[in-house]
TORKOL-4160 file (C-alpha; in steps of 0.2 Angstrom, whole numbers, padded with zeros to 4 digits, m for minus):
81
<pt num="1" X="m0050" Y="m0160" Z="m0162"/>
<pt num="2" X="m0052" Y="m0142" Z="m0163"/>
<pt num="3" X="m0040" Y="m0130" Z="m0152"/>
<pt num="4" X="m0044" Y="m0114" Z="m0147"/>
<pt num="5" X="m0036" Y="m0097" Z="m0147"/>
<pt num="6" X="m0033" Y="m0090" Z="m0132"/>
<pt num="7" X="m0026" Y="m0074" Z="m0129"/>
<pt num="8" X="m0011" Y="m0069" Z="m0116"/>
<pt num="9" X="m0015" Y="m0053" Z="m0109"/>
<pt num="10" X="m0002" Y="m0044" Z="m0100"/>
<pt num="11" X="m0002" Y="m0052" Z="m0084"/>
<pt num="12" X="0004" Y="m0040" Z="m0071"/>
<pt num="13" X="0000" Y="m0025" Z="m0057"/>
<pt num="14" X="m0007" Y="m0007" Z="m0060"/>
<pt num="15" X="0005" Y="0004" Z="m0051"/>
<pt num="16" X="m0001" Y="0022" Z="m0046"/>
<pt num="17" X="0011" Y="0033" Z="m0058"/>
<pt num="18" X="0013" Y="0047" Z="m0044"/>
<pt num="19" X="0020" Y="0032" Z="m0031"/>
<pt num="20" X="0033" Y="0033" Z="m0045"/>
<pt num="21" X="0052" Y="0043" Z="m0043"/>
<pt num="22" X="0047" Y="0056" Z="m0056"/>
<pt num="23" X="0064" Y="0054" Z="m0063"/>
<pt num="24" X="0059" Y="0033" Z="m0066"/>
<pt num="25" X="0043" Y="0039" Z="m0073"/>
<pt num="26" X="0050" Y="0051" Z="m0085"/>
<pt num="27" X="0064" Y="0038" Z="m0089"/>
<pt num="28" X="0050" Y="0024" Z="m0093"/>
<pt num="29" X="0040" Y="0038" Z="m0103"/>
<pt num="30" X="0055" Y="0042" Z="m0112"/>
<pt num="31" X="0059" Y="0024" Z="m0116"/>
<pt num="32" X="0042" Y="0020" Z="m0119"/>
<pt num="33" X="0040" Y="0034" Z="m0135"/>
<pt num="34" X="0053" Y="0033" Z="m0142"/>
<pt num="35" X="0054" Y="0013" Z="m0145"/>
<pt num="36" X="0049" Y="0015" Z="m0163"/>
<pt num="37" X="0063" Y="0026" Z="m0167"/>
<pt num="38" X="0053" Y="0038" Z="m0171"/>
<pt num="39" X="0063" Y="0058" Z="m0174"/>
<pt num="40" X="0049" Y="0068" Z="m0165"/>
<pt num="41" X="0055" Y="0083" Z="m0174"/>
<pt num="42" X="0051" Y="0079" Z="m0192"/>
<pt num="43" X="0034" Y="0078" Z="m0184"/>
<pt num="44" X="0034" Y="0095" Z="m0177"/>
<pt num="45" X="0035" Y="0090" Z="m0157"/>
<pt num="46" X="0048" Y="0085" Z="m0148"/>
<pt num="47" X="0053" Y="0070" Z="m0136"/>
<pt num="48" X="0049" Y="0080" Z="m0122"/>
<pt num="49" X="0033" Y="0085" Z="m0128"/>
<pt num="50" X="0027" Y="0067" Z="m0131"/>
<pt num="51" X="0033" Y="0063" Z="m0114"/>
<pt num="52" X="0021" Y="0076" Z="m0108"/>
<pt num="53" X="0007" Y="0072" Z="m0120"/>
<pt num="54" X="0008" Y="0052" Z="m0111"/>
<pt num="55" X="0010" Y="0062" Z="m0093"/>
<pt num="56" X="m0007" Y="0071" Z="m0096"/>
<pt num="57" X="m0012" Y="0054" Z="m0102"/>
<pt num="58" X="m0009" Y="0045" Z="m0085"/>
<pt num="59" X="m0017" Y="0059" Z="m0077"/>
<pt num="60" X="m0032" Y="0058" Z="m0086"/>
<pt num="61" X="m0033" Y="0037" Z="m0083"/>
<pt num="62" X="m0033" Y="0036" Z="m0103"/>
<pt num="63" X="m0014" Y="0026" Z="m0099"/>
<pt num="64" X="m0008" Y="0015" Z="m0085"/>
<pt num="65" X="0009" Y="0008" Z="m0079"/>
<pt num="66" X="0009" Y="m0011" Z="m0077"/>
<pt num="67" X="0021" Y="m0019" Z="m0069"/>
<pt num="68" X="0020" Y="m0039" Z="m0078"/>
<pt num="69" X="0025" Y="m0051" Z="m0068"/>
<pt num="70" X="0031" Y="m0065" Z="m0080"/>
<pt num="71" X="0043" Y="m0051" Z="m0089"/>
<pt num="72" X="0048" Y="m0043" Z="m0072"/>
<pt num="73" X="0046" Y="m0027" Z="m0083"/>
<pt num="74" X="0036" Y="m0009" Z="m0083"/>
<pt num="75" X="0025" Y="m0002" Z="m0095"/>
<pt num="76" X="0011" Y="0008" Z="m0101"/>
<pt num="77" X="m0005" Y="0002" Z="m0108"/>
<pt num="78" X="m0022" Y="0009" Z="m0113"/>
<pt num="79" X="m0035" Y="0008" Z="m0099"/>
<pt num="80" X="m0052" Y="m0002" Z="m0103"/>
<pt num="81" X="m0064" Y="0007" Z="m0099"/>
């Protein structure tokens, strides 16, 4: 018997960023770059300017917030298009 594969997408809700208190989406941009630990100044930008970079990206529907259900958690994903 063969299984197959199957793939877990996030399950969850898109929720509009600007319905968002700025300050908890700034917070969950903030969290979101830096989770790899990176130090955004030996690349030449700071934290703040990644946090912008995603902010346009949200504006310009290349990023979403998700909220997922089964992890009762937020987060940013890339949009299919």
């Amino acid at each position: 018997m063969t299984q197959k594969k199957i793939d877990h997408p996030e399950e969850g809700i898109e929720v509009p960023y600007d319905e968002l208190d700025p300050e908890t989406l700034r917070r969950l941009i903030q969290e979101f770059v830096s989770r790899d630990g990176a130090d955004w100044a030996d690349a030449g930008c700071t934290l703040e300017d990644k946090v912008e970079q995603v902010l346009q990206q949200l504006k310009n529907q290349k990023v979403k917030v998700v909220f997922d259900l089964s992890s009762q958690t937020a987060n940013l994903v890339t949009c299919q298009r």
